[in-house]
KEDODO-133998 format. One record per residue: residue number from 1; x, y, z of N, C-alpha, C, O, CB in turn. Coordinates in steps of 0.02 Angstrom, whole numbers, always signed. Glycine has a CB too. Layout:
BEGIN
MARDREN  kedo     n.u     n.v     n.w    ca.u    ca.v    ca.w     c.u     c.v     c.w     o.u     o.v     o.w    cb.u    cb.v    cb.w
MARDREN   NUM       X       Y       Z       X       Y       Z       X       Y       Z       X       Y       Z       X       Y       Z
...
***
This chain:
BEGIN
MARDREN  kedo     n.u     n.v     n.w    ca.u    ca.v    ca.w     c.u     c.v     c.w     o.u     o.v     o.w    cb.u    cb.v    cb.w
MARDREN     1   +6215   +4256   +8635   +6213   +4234   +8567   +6189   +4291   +8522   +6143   +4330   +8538   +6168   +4173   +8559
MARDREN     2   +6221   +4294   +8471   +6182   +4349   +8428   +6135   +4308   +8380   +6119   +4249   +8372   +6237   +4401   +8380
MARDREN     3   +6120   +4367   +8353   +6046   +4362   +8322   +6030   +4310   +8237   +5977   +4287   +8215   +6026   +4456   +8306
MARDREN     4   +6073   +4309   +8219   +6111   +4272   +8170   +6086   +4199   +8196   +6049   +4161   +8165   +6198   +4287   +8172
MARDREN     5   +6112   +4191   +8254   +6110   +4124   +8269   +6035   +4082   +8312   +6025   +4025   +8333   +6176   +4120   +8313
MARDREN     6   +5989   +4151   +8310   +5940   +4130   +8352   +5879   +4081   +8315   +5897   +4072   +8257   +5912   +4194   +8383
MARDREN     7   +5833   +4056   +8324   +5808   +3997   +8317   +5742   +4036   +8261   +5719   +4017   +8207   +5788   +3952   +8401
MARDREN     8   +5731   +4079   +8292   +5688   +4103   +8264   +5715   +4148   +8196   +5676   +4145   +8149   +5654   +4135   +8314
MARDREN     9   +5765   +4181   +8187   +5777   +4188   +8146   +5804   +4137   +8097   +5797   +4143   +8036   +5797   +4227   +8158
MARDREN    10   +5823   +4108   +8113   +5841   +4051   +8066   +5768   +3998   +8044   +5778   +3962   +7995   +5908   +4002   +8110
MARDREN    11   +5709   +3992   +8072   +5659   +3960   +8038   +5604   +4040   +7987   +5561   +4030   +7944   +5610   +3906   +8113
MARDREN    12   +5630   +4117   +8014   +5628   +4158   +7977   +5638   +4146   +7881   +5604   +4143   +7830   +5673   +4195   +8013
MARDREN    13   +5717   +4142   +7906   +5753   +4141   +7837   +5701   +4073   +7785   +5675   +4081   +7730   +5856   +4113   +7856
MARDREN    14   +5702   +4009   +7829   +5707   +3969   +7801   +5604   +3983   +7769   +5590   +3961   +7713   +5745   +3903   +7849
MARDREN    15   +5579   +3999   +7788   +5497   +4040   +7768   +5503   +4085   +7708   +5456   +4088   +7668   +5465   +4099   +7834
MARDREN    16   +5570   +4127   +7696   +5591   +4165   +7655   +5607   +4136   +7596   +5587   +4152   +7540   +5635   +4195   +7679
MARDREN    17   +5645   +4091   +7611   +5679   +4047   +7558   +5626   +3984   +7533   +5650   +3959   +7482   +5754   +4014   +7593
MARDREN    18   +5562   +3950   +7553   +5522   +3907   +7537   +5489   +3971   +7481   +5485   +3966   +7419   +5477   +3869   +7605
MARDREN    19   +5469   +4028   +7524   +5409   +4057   +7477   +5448   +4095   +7425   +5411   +4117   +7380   +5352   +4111   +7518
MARDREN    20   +5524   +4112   +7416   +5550   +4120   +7351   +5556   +4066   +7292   +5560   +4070   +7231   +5608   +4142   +7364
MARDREN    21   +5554   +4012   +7339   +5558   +3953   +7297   +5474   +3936   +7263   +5464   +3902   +7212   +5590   +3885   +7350
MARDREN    22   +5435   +3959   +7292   +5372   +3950   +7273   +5342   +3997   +7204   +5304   +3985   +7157   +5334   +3964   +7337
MARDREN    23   +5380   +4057   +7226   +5356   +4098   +7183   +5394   +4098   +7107   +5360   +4108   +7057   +5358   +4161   +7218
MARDREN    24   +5456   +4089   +7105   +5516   +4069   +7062   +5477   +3989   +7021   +5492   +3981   +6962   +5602   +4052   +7126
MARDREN    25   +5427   +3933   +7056   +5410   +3893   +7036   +5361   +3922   +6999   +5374   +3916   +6939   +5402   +3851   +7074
MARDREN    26   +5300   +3958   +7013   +5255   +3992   +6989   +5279   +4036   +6927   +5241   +4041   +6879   +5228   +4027   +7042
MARDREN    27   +5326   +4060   +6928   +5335   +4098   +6864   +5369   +4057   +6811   +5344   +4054   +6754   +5376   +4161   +6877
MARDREN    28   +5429   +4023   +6828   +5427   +3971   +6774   +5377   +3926   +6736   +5373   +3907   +6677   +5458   +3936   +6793
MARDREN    29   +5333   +3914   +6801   +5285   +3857   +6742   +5232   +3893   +6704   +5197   +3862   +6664   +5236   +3789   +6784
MARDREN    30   +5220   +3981   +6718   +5179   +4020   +6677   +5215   +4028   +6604   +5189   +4051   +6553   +5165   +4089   +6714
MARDREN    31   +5277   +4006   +6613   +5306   +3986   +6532   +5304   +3952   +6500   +5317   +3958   +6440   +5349   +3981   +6515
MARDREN    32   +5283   +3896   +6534   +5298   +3843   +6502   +5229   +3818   +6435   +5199   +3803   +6486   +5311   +3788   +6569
MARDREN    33   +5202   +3809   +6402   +5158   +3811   +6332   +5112   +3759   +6379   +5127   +3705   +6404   +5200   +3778   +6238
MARDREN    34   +5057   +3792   +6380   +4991   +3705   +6395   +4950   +3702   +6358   +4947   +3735   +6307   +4937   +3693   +6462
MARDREN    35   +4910   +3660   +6379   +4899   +3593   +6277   +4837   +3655   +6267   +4804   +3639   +6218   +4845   +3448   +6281
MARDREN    36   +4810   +3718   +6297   +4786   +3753   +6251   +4829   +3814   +6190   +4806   +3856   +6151   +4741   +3781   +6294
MARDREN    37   +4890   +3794   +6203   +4914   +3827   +6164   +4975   +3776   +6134   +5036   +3785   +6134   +4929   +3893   +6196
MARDREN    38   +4938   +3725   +6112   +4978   +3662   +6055   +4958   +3678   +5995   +4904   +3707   +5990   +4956   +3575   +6063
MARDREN    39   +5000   +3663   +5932   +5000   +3663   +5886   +4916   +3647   +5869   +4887   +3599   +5894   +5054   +3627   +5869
MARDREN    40   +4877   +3706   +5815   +4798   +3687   +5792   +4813   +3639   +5727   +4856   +3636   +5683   +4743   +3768   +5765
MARDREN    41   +4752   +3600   +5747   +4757   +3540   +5690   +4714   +3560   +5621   +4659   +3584   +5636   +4722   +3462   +5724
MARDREN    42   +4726   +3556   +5553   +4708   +3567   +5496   +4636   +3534   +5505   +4582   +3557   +5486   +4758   +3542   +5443
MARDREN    43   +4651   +3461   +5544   +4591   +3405   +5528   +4523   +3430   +5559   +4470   +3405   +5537   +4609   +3326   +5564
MARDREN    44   +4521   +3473   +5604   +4473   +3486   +5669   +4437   +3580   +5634   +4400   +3621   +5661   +4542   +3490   +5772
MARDREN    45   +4468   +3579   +5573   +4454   +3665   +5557   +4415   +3651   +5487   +4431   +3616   +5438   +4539   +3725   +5545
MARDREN    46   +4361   +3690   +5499   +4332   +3694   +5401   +4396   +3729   +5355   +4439   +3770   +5369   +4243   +3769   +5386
MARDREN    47   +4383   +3696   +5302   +4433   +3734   +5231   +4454   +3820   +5263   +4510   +3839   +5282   +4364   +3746   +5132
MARDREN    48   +4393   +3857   +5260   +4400   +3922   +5283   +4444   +3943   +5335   +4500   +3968   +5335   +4347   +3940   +5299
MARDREN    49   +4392   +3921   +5390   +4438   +3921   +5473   +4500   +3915   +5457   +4523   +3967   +5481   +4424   +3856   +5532
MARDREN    50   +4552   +3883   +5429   +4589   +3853   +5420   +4631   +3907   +5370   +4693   +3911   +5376   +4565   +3790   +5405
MARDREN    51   +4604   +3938   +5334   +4650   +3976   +5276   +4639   +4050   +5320   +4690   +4082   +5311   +4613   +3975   +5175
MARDREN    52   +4601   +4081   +5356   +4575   +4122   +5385   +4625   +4127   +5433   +4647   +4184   +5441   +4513   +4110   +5401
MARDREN    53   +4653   +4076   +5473   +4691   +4066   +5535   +4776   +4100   +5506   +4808   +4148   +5528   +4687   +3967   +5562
MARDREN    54   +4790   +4058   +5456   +4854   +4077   +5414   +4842   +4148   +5383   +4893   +4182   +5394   +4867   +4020   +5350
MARDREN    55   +4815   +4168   +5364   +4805   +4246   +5341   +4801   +4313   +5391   +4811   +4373   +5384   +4737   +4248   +5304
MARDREN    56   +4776   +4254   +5468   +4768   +4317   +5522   +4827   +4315   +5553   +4852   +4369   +5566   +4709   +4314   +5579
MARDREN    57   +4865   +4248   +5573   +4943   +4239   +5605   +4982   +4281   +5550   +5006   +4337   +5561   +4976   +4147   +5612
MARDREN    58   +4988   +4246   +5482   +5060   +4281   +5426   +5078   +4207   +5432   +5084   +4167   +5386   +5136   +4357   +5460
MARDREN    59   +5085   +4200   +5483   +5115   +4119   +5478   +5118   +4071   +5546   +5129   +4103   +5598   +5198   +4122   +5451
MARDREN    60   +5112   +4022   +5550   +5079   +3967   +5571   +5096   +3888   +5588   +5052   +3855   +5560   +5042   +3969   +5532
MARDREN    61   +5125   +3860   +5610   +5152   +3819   +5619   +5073   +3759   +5666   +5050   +3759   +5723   +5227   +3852   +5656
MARDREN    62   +5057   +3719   +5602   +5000   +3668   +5619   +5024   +3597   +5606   +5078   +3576   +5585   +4933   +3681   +5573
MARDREN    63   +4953   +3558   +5630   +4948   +3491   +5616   +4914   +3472   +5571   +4852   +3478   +5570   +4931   +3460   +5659
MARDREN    64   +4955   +3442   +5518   +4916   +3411   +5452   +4863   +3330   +5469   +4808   +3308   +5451   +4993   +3389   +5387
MARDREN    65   +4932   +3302   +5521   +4889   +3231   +5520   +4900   +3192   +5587   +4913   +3234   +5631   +4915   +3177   +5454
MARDREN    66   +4900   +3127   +5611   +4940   +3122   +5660   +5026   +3147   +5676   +5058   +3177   +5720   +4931   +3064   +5661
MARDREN    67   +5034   +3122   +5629   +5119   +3126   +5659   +5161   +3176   +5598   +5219   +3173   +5580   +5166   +3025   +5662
MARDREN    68   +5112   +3215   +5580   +5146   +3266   +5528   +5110   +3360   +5545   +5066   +3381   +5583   +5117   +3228   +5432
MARDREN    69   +5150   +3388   +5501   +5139   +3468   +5521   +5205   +3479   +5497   +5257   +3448   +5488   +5122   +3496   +5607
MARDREN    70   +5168   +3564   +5488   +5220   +3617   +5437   +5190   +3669   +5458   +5142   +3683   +5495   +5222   +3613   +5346
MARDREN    71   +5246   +3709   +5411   +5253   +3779   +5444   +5195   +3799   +5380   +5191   +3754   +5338   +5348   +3824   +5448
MARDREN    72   +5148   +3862   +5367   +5093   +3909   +5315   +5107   +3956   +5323   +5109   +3977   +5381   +5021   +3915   +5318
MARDREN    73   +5126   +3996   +5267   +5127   +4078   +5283   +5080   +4095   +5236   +5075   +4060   +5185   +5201   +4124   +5273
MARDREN    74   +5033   +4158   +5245   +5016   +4186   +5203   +5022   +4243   +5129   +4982   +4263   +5086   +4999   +4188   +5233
MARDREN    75   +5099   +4255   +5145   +5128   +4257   +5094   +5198   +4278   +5100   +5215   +4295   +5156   +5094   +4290   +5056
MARDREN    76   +5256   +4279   +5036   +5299   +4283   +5041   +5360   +4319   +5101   +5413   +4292   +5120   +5290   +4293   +4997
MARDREN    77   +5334   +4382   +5121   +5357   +4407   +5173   +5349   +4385   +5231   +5360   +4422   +5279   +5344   +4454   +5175
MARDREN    78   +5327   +4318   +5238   +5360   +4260   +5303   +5369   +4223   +5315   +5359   +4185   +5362   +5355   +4245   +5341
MARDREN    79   +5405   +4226   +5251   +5456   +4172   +5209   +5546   +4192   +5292   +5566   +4244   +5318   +5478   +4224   +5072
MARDREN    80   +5562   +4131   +5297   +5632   +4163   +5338   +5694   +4235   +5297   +5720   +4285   +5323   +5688   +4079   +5348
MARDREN    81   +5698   +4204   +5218   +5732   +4219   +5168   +5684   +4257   +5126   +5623   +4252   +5123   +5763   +4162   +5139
MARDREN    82   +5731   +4304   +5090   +5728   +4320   +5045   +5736   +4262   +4969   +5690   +4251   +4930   +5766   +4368   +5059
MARDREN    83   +5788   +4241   +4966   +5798   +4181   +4926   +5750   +4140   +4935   +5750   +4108   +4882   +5855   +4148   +4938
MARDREN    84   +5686   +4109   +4983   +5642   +4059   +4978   +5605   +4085   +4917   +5605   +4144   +4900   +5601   +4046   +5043
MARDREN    85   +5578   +4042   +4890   +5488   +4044   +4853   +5444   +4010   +4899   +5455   +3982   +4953   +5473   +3995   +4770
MARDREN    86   +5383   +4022   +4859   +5325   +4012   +4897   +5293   +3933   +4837   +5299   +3926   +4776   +5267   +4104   +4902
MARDREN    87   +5260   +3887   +4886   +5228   +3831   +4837   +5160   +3842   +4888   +5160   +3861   +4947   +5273   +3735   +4829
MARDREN    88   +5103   +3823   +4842   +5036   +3828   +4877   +5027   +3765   +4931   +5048   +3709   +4918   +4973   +3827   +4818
MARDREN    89   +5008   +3774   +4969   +5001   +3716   +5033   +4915   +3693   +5005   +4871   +3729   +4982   +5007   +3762   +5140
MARDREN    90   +4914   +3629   +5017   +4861   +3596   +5003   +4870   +3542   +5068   +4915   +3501   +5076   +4859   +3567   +4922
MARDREN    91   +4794   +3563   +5125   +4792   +3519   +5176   +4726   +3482   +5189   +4669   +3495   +5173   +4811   +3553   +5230
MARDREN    92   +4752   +3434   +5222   +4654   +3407   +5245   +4633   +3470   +5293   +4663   +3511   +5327   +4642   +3309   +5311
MARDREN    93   +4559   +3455   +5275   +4508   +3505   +5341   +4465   +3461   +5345   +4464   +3411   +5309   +4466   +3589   +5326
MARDREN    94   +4416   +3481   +5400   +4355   +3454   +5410   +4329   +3429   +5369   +4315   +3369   +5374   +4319   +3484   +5427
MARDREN    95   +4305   +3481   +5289   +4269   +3478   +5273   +4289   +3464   +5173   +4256   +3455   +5122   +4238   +3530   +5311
MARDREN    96   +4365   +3471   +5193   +4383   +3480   +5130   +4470   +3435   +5125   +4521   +3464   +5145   +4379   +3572   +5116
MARDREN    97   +4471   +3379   +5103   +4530   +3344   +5095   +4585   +3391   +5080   +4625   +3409   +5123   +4523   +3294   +5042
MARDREN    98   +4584   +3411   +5013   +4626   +3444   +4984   +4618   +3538   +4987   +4602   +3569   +4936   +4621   +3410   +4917
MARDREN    99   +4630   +3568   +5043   +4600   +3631   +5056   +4689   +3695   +5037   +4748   +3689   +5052   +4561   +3625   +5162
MARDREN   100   +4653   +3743   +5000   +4714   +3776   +4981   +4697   +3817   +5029   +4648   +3852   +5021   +4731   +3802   +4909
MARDREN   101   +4763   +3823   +5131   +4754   +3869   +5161   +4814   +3957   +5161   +4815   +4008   +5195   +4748   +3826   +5221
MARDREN   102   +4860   +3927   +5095   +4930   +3947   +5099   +4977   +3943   +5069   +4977   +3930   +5009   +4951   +3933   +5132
MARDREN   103   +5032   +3955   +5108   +5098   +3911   +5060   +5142   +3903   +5109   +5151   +3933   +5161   +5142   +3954   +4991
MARDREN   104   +5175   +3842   +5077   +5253   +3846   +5105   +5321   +3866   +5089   +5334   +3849   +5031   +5268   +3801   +5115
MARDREN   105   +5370   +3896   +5118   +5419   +3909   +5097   +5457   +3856   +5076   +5464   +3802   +5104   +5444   +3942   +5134
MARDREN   106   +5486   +3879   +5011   +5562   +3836   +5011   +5630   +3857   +4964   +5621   +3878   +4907   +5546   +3758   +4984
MARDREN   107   +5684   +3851   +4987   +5729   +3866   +4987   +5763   +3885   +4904   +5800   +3932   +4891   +5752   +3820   +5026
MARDREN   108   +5735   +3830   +4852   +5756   +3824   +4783   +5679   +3817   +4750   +5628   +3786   +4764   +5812   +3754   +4769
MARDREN   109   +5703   +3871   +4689   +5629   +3842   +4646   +5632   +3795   +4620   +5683   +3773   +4594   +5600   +3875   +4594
MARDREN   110   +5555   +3755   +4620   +5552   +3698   +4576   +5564   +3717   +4530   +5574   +3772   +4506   +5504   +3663   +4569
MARDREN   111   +5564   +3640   +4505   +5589   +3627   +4420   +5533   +3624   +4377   +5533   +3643   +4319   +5630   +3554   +4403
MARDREN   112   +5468   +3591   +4419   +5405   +3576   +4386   +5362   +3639   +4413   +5340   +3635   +4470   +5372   +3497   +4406
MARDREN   113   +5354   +3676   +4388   +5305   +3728   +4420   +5295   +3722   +4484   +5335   +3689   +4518   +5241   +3726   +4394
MARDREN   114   +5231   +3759   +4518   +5197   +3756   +4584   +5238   +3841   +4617   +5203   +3880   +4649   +5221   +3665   +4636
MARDREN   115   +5291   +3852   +4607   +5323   +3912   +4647   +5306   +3974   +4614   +5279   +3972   +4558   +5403   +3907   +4652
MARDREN   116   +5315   +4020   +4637   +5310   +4087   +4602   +5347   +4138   +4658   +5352   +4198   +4646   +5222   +4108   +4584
***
């Protein structure tokens, strides 16, 4: 019999092929996002913390409330567009309901002020 077919090489291969599969498992799930790196919540940050965070990212993608969140940039240049404006973001914090950490982009200027 050749060697191909021997017993031992064949529970060889199959040792080869578990621990590629192991390691191939291991590197995918080092991709995958875990809940320390979930979206930071506005509600859980002082006013500051919170405008501090958006000024050190450029921009920021948080949680305003339970089931809401938006994108903050700290200023126009991360905006997607050129064509966006900027409107001031007003969020809850800890410590402050109405906390100015930012702005948001958007596509058309208002009609009623707020953009620049």
């Amino acid at each position: 019999m050749s060697r191909f077919f021997t017993r031992d090489y064949f529970i060889h291969g199959v040792k080869r092929m578990v621990l590629a599969v192991v390691v191939l498992v291991a590197v995918l799930g080092s991709l995958v996002p875990t809940s320390a790196e979930a979206r930071p919540d506005t509600r859980s940050m002082s006013c500051e913390q919170a405008r501090d965070f958006v000024k050190k990212k450029g921009s920021a993608v948080m949680n305003t409330g339970p089931n809401t969140y938006d994108r903050f940039v700290a200023s126009r240049q991360f905006c997607v567009s050129q064509k966006q404006f900027l409107i001031r973001a007003f969020v809850p914090t800890k410590d402050n309901k109405s906390c100015h950490i930012g702005y948001t982009c958007q596509e058309e200027r208002p009609i009623f002020g707020g953009g620049f």
